[in-house]
ROKE-818340 format. One record per residue (C-alpha): x, z, y; residue in three letters; residue number from 1. Coordinates in pm, 1 decimal. Layout:
DOFI;c1;c3;c2;pakol;doba
DOFI;X;Z;Y;ala;NUM $
...
//
This chain:
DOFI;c1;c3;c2;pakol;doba
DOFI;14133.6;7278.2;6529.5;unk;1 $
DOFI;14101.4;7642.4;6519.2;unk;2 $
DOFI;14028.8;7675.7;6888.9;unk;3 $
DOFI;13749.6;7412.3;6853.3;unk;4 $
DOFI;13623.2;7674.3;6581.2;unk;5 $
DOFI;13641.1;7976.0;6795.6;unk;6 $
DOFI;13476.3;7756.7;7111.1;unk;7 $
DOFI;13157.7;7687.5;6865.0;unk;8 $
DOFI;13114.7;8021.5;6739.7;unk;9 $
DOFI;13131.1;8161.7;7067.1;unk;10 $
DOFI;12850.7;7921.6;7203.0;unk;11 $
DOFI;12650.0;7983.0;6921.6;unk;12 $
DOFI;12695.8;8366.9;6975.6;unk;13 $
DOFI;12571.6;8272.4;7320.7;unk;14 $
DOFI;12286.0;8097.3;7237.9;unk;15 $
DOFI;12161.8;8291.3;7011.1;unk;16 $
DOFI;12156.1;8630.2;7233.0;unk;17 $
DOFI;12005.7;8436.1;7580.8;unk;18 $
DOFI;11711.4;8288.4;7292.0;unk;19 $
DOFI;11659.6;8672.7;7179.4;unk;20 $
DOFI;11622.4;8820.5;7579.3;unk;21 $
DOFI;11398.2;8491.9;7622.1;unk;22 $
DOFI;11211.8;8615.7;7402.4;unk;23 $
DOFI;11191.6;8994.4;7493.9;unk;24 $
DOFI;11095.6;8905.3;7853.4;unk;25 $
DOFI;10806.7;8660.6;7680.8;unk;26 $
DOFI;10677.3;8993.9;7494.5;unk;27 $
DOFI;10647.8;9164.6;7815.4;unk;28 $
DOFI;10477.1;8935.4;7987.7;unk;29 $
DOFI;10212.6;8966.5;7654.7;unk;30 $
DOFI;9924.6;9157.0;7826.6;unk;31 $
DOFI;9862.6;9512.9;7657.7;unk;32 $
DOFI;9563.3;9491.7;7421.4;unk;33 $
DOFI;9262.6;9702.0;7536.0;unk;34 $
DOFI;9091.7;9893.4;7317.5;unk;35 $
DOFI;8757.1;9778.4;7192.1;unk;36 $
DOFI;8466.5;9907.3;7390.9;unk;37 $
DOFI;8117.1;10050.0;7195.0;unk;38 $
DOFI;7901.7;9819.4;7118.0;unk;39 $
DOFI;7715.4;9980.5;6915.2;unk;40 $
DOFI;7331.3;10046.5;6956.5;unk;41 $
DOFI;7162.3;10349.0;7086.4;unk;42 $
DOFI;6887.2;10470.5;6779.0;unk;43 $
DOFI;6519.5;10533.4;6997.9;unk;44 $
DOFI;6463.8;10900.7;7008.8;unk;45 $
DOFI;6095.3;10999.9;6851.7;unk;46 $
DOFI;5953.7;11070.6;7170.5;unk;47 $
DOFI;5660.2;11231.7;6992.4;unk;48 $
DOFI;5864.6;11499.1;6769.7;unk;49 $
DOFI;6008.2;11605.6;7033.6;unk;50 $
DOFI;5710.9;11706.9;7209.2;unk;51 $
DOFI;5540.6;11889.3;6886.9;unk;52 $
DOFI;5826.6;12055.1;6831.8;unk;53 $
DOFI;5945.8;12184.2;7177.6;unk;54 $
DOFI;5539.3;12269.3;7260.0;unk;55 $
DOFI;5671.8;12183.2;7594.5;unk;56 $
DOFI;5599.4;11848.5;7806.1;unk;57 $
DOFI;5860.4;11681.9;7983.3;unk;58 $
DOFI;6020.0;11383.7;8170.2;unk;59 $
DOFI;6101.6;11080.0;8046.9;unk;60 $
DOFI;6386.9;10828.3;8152.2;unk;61 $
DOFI;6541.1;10562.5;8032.0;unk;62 $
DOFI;6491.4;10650.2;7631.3;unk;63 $
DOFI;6580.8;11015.5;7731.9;unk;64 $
DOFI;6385.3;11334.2;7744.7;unk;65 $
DOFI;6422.3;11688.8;7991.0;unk;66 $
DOFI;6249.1;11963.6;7994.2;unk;67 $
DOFI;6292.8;12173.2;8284.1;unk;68 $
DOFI;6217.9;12605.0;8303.9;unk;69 $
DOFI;6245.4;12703.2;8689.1;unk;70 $
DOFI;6360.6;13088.1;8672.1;unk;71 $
DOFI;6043.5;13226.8;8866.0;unk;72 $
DOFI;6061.9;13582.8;8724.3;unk;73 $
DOFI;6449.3;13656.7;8879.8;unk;74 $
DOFI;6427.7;13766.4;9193.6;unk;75 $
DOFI;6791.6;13663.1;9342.8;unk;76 $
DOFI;6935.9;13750.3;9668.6;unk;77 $
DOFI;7278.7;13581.5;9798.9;unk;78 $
DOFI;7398.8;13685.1;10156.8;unk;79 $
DOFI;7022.1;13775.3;10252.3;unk;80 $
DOFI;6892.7;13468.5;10127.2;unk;81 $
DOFI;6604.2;13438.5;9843.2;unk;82 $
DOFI;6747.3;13221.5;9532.6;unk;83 $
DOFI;6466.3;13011.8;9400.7;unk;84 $
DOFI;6452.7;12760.5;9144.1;unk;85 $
DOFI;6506.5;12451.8;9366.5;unk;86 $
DOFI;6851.7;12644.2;9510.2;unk;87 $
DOFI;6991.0;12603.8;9157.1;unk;88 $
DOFI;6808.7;12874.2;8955.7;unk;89 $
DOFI;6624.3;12668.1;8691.1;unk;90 $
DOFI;6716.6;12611.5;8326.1;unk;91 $
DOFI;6700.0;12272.9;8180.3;unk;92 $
DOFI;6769.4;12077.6;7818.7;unk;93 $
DOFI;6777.4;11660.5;7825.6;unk;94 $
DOFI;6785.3;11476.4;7473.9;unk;95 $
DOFI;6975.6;11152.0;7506.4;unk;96 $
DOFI;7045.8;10917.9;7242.4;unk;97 $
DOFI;7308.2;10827.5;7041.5;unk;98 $
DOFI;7434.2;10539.3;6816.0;unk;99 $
DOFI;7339.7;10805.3;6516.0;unk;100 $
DOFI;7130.7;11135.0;6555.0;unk;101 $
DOFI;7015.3;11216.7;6955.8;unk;102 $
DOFI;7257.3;11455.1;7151.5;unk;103 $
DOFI;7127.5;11743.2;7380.8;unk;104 $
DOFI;7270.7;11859.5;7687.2;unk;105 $
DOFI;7175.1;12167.3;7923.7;unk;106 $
DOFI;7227.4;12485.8;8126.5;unk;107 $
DOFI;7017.3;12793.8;8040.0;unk;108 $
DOFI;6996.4;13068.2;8295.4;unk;109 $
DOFI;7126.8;13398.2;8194.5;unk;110 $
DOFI;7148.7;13787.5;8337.9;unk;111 $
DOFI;7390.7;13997.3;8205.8;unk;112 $
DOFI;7088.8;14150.9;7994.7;unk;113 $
DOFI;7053.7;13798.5;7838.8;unk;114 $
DOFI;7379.4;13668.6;7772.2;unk;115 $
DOFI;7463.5;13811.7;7438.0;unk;116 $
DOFI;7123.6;13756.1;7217.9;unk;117 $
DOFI;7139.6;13379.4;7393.3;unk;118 $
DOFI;7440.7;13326.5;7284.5;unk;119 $
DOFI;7372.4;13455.3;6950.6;unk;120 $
DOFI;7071.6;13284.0;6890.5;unk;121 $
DOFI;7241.8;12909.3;7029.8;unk;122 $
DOFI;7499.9;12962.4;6764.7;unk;123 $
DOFI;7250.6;13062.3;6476.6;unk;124 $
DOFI;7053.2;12723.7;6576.6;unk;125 $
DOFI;7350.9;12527.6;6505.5;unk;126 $
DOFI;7430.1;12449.2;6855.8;unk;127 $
DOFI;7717.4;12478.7;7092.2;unk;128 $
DOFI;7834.7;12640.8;7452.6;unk;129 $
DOFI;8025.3;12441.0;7609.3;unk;130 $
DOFI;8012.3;12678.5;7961.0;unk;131 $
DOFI;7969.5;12990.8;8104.3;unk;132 $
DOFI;7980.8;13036.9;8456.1;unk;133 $
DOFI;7852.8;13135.5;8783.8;unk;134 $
DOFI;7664.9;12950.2;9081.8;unk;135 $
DOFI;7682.1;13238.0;9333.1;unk;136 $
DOFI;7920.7;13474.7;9449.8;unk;137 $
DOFI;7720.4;13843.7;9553.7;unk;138 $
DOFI;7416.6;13777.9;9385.9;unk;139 $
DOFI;7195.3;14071.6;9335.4;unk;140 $
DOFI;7101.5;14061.8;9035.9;unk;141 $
DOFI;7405.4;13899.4;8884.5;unk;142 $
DOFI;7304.2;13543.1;8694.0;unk;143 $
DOFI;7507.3;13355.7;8459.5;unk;144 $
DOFI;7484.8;12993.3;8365.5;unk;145 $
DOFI;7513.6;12916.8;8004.7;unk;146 $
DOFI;7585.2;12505.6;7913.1;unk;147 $
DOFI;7477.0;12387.3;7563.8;unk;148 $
DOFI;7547.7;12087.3;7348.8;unk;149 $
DOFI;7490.2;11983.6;6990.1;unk;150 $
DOFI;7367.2;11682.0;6749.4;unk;151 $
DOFI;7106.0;11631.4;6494.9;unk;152 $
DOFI;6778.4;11460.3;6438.4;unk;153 $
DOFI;6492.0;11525.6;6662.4;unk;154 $
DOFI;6300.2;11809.4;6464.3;unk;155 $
DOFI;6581.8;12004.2;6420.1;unk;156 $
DOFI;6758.6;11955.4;6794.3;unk;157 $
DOFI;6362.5;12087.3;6905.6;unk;158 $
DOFI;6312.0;12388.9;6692.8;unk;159 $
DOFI;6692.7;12489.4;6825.0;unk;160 $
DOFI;6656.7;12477.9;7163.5;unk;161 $
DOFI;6281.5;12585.6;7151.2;unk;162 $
DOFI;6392.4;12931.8;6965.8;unk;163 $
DOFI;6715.1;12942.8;7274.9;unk;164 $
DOFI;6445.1;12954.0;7512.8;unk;165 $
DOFI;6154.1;13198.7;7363.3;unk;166 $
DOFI;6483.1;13437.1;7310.1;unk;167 $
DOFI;6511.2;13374.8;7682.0;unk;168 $
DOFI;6146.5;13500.4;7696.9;unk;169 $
DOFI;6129.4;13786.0;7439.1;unk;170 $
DOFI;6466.5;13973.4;7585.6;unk;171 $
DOFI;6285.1;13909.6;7987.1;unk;172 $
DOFI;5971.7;14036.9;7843.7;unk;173 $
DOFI;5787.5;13699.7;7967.2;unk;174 $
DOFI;5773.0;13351.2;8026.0;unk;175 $
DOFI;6013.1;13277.8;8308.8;unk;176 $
DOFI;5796.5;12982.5;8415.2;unk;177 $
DOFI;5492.2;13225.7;8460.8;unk;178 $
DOFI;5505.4;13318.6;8777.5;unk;179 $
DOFI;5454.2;13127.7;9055.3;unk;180 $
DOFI;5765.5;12992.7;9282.4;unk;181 $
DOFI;5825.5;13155.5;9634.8;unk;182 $
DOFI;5919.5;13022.7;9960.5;unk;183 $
DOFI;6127.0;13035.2;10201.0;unk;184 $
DOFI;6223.6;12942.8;10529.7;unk;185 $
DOFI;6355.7;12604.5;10599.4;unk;186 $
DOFI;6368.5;12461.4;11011.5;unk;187 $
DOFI;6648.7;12267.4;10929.9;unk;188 $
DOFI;6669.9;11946.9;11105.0;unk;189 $
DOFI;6663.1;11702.9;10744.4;unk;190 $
DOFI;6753.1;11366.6;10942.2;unk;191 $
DOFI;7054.3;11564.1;11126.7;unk;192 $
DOFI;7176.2;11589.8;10743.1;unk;193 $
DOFI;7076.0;11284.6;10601.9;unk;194 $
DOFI;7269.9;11144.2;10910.7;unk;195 $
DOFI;7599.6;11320.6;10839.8;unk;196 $
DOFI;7571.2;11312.7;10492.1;unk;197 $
DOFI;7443.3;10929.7;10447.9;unk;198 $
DOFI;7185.8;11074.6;10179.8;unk;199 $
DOFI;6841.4;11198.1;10234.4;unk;200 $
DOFI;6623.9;11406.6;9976.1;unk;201 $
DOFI;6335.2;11574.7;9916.6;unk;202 $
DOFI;6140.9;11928.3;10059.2;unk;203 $
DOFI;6004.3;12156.6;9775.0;unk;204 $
DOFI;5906.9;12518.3;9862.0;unk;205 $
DOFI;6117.5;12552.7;10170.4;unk;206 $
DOFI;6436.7;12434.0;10012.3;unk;207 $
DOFI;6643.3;12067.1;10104.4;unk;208 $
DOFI;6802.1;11937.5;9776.3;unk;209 $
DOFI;6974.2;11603.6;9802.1;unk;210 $
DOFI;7145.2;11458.2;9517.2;unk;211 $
DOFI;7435.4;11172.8;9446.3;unk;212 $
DOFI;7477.7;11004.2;9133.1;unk;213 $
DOFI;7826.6;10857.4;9074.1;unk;214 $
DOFI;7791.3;10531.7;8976.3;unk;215 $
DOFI;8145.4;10487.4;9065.2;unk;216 $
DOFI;8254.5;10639.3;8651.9;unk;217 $
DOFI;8127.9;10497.7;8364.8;unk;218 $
DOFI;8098.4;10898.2;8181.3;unk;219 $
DOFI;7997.4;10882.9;7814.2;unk;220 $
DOFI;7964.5;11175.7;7553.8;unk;221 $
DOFI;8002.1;11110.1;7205.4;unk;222 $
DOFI;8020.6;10729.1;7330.7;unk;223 $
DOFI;7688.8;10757.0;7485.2;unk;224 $
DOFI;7609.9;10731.3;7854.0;unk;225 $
DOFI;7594.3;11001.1;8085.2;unk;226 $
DOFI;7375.5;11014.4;8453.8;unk;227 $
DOFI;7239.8;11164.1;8684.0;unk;228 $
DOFI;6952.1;11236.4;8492.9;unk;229 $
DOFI;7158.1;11425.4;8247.3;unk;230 $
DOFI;7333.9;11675.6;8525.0;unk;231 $
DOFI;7668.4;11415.1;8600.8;unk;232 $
DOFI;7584.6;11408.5;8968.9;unk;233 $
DOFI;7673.0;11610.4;9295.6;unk;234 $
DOFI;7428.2;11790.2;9476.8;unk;235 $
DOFI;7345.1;12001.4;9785.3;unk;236 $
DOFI;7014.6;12250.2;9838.9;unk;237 $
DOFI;6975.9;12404.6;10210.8;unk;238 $
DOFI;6746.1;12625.4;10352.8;unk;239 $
DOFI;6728.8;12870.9;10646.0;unk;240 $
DOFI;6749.6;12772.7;11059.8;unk;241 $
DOFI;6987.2;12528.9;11271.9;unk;242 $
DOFI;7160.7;12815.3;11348.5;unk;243 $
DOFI;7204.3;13036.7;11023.3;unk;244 $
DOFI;7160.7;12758.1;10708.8;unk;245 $
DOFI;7264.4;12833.2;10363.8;unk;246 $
DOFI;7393.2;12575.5;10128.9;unk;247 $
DOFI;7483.1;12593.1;9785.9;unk;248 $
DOFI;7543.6;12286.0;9506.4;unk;249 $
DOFI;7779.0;12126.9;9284.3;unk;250 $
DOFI;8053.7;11854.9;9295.7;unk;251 $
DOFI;8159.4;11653.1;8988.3;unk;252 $
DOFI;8475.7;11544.7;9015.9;unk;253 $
DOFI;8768.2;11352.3;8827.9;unk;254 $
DOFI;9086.7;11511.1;8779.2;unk;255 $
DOFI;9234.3;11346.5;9061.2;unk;256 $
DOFI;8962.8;11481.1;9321.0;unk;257 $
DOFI;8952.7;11863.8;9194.3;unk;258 $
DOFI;9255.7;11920.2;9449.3;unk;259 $
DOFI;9133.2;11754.5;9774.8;unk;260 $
DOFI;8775.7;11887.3;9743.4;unk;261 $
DOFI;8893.2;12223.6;9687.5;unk;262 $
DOFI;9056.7;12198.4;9996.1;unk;263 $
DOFI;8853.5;11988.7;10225.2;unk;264 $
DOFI;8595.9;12252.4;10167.4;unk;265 $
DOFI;8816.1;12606.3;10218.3;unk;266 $
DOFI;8894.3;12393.2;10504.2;unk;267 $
DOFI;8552.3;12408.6;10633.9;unk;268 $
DOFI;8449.9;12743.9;10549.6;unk;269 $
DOFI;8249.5;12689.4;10210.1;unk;270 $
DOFI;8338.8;12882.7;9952.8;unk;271 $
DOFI;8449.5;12768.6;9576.3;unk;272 $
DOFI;8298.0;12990.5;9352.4;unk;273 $
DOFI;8326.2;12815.2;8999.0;unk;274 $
DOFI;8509.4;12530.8;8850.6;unk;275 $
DOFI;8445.2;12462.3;8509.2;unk;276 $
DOFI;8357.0;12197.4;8289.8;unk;277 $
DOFI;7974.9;12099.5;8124.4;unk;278 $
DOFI;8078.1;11896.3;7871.4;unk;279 $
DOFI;8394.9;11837.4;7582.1;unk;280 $
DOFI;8393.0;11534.1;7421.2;unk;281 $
DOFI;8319.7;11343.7;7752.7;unk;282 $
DOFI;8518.9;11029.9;7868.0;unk;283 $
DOFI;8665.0;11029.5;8139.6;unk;284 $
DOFI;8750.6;11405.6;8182.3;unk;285 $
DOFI;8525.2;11547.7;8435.2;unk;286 $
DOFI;8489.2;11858.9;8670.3;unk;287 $
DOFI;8233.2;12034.3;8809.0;unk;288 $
DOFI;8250.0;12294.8;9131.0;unk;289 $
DOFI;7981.6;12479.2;9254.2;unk;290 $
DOFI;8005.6;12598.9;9620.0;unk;291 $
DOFI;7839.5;12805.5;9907.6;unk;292 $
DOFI;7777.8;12827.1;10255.7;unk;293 $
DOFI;7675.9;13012.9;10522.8;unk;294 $
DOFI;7692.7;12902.1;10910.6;unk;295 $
DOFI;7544.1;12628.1;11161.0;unk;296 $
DOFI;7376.8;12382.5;10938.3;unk;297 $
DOFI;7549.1;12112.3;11098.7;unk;298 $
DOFI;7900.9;12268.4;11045.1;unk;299 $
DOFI;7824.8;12273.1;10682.0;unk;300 $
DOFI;7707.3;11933.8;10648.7;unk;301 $
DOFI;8018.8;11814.0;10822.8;unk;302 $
DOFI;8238.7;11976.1;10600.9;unk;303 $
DOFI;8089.1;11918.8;10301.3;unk;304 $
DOFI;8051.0;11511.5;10422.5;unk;305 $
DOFI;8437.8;11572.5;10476.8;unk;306 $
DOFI;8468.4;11675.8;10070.3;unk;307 $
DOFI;8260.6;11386.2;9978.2;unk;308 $
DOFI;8507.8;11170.3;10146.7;unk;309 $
DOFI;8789.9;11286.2;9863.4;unk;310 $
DOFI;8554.2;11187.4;9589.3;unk;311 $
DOFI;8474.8;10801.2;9452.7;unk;312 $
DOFI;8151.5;10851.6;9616.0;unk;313 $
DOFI;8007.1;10594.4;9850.7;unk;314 $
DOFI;7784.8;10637.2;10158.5;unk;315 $
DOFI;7398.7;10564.2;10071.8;unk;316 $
DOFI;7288.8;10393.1;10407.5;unk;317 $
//
């Protein structure tokens, strides 16, 4: 009798342990819950505010705004090329919206004689820097760029970056946009680039820019999108002959791809001269490197095609 006791607790014992590991391996097999994505509306941006309060016109896109200051007064040399706005030398502010009050995002061109009343006067306005950095390496005179962010309804976004930029003008003694934009020399063969590349762009004053979005991320700020029109895109600007081209632009990169860009391009003689973010509440995390190059134009668009190749980014023929 007492065995037949100890043989049912023991099977019970049994039973009860193989029922709790069932039921373990059934909570694995749960799949993990994902967290709920923003649905949430973007608010329409008043348009019209905007433009009485920034005195400025501007592009529009998609229910977002830009205005756009090419630097025409600086007059930048890099490696005995001229620097002009469509090289990278222009400041710009986009207002995108938001579920709540609009957002701004943009990149104000600084000297060294700048850089502290800007700075200043962004943080009296209520705004924030979110960068400081170069584009060039050996640039005479030395220019800084300066990212900005902040929130707020439209009037108040406007009169901010509206007193950034006449700061801009008081401490350069004029309106930066004023003058008009140089040229410079450009014999580049464009389709030998578009070819290597798989991109083509567009001719403006002697300078090549193409640019590549990255469709490939889904980048939001403060759970709003983020594009190319907003400054999440990679870019190259050439100008010069076959045999002597310069090239300078920007990568943006995920964490993974900051390594193997880096290197595919030492690799090919372009030089890294800043890594550094634009943004801080952005999701996914994302870098941006800014690069130039000096050699056969060819050369350079092979090596910067083989940098490409480490990023998400597809061909666009």
């Amino acid at each position: 009798m007492k065995k037949a006791w100890i043989y049912l607790i023991v099977t019970t014992l049994i039973a009860t342990v193989g029922c709790e590991q069932s039921a373990k391996k059934d909570d694995l097999k749960e799949p993990i819950e994902k967290p709920e994505e923003n649905t949430e509306q973007l608010r329409t941006i008043d348009l019209e505010t905007l433009r009485s309060e920034l005195g400025m016109e501007g592009q529009e896109q998609d229910g977002q705004f830009k205005i756009t200051v090419p630097q025409n007064d600086l007059n930048v040399m890099v490696d005995g090329f001229k620097i002009i706005p469509p090289m990278g030398l222009g400041s710009w502010v986009a207002f995108a919206p938001t579920s709540g009050d609009p957002m701004i995002m943009g990149d104000i061109v600084v000297t060294e004689k700048d850089l502290k009343p800007v700075q200043r006067e962004v943080i009296e306005q209520g705004l924030t820097i979110t960068a400081i950095h170069n584009h060039f390496v050996r640039n005479e005179p030395d220019v800084m760029y300066m990212h900005i962010g902040g929130m707020g309804d439209e009037k108040k976004l406007a009169r901010g970056v509206r007193a950034v930029f006449d700061k801009v003008t008081e401490i350069r003694g004029g309106d930066p946009a004023g003058k008009a934009i140089s040229k410079v020399e450009n014999t580049i063969g464009t389709k030998m680039i578009d070819s290597i590349l798989g991109y083509s762009g567009t001719m403006n004053n002697g300078v090549y820019k193409i640019t590549i979005g990255r469709p490939d991320v889904a980048l939001t700020e403060h759970g709003a999108p983020v594009g190319t029109f907003l400054g999440f895109n990679t870019w190259a600007s050439w100008q010069g002959t076959p045999e002597k081209a310069a090239v300078a632009g920007d990568f943006t990169m995920l964490a993974s791809e900051v390594a193997p860009v880096i290197k595919a391009l030492a690799e090919n003689d372009i030089e890294v001269v800043a890594v550094h973010n634009h943004m801080v509440h952005e999701e996914p995390r994302i870098f941006f490197l800014h690069y130039w190059g000096v050699g056969p134009a060819e050369k350079l668009a092979k090596g910067l095609k083989a940098a490409l190749n480490k990023t998400g980014v597809t061909s666009g023929k």
